[in-house]
C-alpha positions as CSV (number, residue, x, y, z in Angstrom):
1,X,117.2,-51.7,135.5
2,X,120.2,-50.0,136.8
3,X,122.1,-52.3,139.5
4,X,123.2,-49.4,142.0
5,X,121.7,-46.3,143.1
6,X,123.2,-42.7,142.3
7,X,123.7,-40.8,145.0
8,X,120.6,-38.0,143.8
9,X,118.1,-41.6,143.8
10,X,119.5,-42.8,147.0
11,X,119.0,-39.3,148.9
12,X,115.7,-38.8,146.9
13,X,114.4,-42.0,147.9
14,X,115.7,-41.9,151.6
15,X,113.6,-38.6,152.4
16,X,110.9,-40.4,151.5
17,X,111.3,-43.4,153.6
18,X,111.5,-41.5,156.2
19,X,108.6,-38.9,155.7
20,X,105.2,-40.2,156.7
21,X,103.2,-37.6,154.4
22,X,105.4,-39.1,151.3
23,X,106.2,-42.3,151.2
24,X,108.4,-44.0,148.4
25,X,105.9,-45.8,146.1
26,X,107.4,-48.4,145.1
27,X,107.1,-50.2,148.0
28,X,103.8,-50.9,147.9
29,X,104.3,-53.2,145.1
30,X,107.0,-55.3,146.7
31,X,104.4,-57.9,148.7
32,X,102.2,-58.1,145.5
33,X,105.2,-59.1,143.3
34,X,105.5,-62.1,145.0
35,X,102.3,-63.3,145.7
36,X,101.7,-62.6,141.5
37,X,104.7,-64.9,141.2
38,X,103.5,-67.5,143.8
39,X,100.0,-67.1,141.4
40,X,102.6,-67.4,138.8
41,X,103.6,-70.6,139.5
42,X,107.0,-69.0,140.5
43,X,108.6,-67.2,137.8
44,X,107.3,-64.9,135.1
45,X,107.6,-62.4,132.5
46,X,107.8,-58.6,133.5
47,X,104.9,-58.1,131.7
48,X,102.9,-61.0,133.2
49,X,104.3,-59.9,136.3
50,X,103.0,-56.5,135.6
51,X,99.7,-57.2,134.8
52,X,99.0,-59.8,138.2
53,X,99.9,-57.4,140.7
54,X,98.1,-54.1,138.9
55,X,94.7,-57.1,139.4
56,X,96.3,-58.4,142.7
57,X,96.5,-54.3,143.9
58,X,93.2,-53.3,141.7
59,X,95.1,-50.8,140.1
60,X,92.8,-48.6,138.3
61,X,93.7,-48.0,134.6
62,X,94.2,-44.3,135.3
63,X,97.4,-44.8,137.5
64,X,98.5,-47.9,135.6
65,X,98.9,-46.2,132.7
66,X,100.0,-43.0,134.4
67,X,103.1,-41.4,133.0
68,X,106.2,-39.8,134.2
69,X,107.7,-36.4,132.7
70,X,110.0,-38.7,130.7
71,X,107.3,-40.2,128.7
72,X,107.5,-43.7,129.8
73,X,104.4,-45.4,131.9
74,X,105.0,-44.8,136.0
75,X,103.4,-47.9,137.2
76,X,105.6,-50.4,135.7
77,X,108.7,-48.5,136.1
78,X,107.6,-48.8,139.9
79,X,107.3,-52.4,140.0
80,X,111.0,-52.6,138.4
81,X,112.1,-50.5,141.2
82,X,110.5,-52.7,143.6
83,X,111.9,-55.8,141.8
84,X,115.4,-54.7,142.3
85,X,114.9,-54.3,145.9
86,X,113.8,-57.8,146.3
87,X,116.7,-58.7,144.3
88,X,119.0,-57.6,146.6
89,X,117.5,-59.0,149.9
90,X,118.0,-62.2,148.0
91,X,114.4,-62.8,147.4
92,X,114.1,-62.8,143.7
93,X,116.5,-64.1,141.2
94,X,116.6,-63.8,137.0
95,X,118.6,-67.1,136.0
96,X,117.6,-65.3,132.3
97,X,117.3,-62.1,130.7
98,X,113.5,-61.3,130.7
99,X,112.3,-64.0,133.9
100,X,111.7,-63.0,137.3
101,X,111.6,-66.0,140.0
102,X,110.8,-66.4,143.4
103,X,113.8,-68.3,145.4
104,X,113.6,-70.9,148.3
105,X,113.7,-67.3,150.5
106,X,110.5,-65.9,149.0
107,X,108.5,-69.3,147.9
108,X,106.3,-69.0,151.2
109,X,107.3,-65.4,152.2
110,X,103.9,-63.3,152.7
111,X,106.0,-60.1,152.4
112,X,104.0,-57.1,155.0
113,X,104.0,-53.6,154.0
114,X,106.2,-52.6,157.0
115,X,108.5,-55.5,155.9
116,X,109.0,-54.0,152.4
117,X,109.5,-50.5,154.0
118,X,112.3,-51.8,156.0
119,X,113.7,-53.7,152.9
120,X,113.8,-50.5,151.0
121,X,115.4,-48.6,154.5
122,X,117.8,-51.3,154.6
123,X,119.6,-51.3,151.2
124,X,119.1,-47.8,150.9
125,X,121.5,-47.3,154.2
126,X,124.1,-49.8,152.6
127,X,124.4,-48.1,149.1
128,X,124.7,-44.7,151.3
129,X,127.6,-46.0,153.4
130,X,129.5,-47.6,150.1
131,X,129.3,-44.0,148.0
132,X,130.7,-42.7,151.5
133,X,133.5,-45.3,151.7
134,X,134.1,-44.0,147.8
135,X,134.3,-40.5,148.8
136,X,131.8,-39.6,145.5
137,X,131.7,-36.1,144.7
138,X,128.2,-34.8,145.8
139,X,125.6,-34.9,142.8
140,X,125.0,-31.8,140.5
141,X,120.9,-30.8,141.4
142,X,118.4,-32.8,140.0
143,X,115.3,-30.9,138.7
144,X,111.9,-32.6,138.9
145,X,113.5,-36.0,139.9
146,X,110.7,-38.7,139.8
147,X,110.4,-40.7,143.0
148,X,112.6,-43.7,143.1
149,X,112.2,-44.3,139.9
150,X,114.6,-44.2,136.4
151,X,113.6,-43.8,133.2
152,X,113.0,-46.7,130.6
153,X,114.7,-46.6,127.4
154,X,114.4,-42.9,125.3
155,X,114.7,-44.8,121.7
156,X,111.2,-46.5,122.7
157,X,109.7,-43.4,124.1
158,X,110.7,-41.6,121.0
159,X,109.8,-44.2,118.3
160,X,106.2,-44.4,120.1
161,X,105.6,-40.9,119.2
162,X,107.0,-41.1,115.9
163,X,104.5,-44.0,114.9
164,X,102.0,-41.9,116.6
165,X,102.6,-38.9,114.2
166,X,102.2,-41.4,110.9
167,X,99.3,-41.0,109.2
168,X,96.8,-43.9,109.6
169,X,97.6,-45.5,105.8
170,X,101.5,-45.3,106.9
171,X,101.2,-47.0,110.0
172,X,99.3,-50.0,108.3
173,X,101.5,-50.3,106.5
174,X,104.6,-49.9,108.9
175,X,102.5,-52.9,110.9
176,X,102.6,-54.8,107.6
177,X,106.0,-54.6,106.7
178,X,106.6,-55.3,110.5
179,X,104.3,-59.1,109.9
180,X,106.4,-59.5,106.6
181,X,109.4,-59.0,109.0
182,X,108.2,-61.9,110.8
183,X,107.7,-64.3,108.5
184,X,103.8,-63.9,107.9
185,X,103.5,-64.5,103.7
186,X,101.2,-62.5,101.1
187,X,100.3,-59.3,104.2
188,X,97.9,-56.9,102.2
189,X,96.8,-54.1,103.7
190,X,93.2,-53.8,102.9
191,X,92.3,-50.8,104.8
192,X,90.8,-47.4,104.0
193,X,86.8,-47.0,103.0
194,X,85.4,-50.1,103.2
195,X,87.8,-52.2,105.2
196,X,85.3,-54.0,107.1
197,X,86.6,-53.7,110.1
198,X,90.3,-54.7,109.1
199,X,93.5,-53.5,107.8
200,X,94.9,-56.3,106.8
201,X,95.8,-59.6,106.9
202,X,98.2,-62.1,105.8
203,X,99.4,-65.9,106.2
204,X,101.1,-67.5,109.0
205,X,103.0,-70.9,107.7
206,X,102.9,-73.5,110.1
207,X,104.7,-76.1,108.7
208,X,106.1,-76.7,105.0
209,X,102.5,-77.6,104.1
210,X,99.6,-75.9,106.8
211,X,99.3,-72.2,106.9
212,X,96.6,-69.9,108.9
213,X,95.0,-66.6,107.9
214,X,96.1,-63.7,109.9
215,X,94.0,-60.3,110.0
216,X,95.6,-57.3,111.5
217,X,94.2,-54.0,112.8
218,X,96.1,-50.9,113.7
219,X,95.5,-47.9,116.0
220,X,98.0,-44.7,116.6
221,X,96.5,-44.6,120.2
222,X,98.5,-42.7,123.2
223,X,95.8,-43.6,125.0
224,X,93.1,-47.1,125.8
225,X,91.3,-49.4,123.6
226,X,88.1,-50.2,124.4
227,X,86.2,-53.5,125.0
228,X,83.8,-52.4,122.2
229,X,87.0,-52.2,119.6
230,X,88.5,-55.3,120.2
231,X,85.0,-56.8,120.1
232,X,84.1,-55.1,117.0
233,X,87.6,-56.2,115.8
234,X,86.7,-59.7,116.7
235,X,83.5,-59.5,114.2
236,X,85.1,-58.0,111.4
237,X,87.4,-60.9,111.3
238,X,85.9,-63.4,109.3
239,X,87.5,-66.7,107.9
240,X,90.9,-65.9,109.3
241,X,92.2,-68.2,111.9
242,X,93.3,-65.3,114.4
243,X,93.4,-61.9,114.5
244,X,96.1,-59.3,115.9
245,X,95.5,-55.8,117.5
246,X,98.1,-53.3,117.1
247,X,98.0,-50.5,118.7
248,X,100.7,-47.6,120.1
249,X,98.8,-47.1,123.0
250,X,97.1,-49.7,125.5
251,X,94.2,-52.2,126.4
252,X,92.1,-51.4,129.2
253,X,91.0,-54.5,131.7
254,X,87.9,-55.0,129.9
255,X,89.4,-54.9,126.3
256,X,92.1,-57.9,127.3
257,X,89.3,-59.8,128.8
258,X,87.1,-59.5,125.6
259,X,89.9,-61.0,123.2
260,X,90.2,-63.8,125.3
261,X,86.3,-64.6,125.2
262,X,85.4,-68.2,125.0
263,X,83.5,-69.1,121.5
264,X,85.1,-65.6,119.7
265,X,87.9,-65.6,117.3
266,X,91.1,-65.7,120.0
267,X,92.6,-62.1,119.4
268,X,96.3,-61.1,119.9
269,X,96.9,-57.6,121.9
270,X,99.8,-55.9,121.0
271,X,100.5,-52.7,122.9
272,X,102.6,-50.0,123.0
273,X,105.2,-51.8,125.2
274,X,105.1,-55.1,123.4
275,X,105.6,-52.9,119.6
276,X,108.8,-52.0,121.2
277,X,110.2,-55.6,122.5
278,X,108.9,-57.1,119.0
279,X,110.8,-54.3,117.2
280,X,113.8,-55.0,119.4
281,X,114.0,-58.5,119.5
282,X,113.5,-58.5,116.1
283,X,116.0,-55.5,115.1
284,X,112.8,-53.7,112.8
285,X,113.0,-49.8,113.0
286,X,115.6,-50.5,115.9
287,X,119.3,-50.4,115.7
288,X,121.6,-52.2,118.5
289,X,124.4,-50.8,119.9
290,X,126.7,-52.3,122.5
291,X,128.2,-50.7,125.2
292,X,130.7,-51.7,128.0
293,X,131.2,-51.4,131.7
294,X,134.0,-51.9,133.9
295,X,133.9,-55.2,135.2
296,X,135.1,-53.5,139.1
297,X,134.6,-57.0,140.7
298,X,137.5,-58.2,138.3
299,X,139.9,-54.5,138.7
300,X,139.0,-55.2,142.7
301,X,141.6,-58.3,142.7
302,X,144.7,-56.2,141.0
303,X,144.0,-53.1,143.5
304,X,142.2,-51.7,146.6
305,X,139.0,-49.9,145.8
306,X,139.8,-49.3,142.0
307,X,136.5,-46.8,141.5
308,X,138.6,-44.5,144.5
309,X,142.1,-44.9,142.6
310,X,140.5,-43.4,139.3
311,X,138.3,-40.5,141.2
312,X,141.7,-39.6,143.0
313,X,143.4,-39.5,139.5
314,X,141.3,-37.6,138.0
315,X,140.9,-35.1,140.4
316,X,144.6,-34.9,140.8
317,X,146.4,-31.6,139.4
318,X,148.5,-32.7,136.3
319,X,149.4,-29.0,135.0
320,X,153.1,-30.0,135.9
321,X,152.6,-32.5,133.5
322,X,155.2,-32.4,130.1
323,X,152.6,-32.3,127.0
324,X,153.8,-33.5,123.9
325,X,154.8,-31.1,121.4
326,X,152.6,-30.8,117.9
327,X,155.0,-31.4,115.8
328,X,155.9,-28.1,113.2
329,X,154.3,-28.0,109.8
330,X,157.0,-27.4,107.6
């Protein structure tokens, strides 16, 4: 999540503060984030975070899983909007990458609708009058801008589809190679006619001694699992220990509650989202790349306003400059 607005977002956003038929969605969310994080015992995963204020909110599946013209899902992309917000009235902090905690600010804070609005009014203004202070040129127009929101990462958009487009035998084994990856031992993929009900399964070691039977299933979804496939899932699983779910799309309500049913085998969900943190974290399929940022805090205590000094150079006229010569080719 982007730390500052862009001057198309904050305008965008700012008409719709301030237009009663259209309000900025995101907002909405802000109270429910931290009551899921009070439920949360105070700090949380975006993803856990996610999921307690689409039950806190009743989110219906349809608009959860909603997605923009970008490809990535609107709903949480919303609540990341909302996060930031609460970030900067000082009522959420991330002491890590990948936490979101309540602060002594927000701990007993039962955050109103009309409060959130004024939030959103608030830093809105104050990113308005800094980009004014700057003198930033005005934006170029924005087609089909999404409402105060920005879109997630294009690499996991695009992979998603790509795994979509395999053929079923290829992504088994794609989800195979991915367990190998993690240290699971002696993955077969076992699917096709016959399967059973599995595609594969493996063995976790849990020590230099213990190891667990793993069985997999995989599903190019773009859109839900059911209750009735995880269940089904959960029967076809047999002597193994555990069973994981892959899947490119999602898990309705129902479908997370039935792999968590007391007396059944315990079954682990892994969704389209989560494919593409595992892949990430664990550099499979994914490539990093690092990139830099001026640090303008730092440049702030060898100059005045050092983002102004380099828009006024660079929109200074330096025809009159000398250019060196290419040197003759003899």
């Amino acid at each position: 999540m982007q730390s500052r607005l862009s001057t198309a977002e904050l305008s965008n956003i700012m008409s719709q503060l301030t237009t009663d038929k259209r309000q900025a969605e995101f907002v909405q969310w802000m109270p429910h984030i931290l009551d899921a994080l009070r439920e949360l015992n105070g700090s949380a995963t975006p993803r856990e975070v996610c999921d307690s204020v689409a039950r806190l909110a009743q989110v219906p599946d349809e608009k959860r899983f909603a997605k923009l013209g970008s490809g990535s899902l609107r709903f949480p992309n919303q609540v990341a909007w909302a996060r930031q917000y609460l970030v900067w009235e000082g009522l959420l902090s991330s002491p890590k990458h990948g936490i979101w905690m309540l602060t002594s600010s927000s701990q007993k804070l039962h955050l109103t609708y009309d409060q959130a609005r004024e939030i959103a009014r608030k830093w809105v203004a104050i990113h308005a009058e800094k980009r004014a202070q700057a003198q930033e040129p005005p934006p170029e127009a924005v087609e089909d801008q999404p409402s105060a929101t920005s879109p997630t990462n294009g690499y996991g958009e695009e992979l998603l589809v790509q795994l979509q487009a395999l053929s079923p035998e290829s992504f088994e084994r794609f989800c195979a190679d991915l367990l190998k990856h993690l240290g699971l031992e002696r993955v077969r993929v076992t699917g096709g006619t016959g399967d059973k009900g599995i595609d594969g399964e493996g063995y976790l070691p849990l020590g230099p001694i213990v190891t667990a039977k793993i069985a997999f299933q995989c599903k190019r979804y773009s859109g839900p699992v059911s209750s009735r496939e995880v269940q089904g899932f959960q029967g076809a699983v047999g002597d193994a220990e555990k069973g994981i779910f892959f899947t490119t799309g999602y898990f309705t309500d129902n479908a997370r509650d039935a792999a968590r049913r007391p007396g059944c085998k315990p079954i682990e969900l892994i969704d389209g989202d989560r494919l593409i943190e595992l892949l990430e974290k664990h550099e499979f399929g994914l490539l990093p790349a690092r990139t830099y940022e001026i640090d303008y805090n730092l440049m702030s205590n060898y100059g005045k306003d050092p983002k102004k000094a380099v828009h006024v150079a660079l929109n200074k006229d330096l025809r009159g400059m000398p250019r060196k010569r290419r040197p003759t080719q003899s």
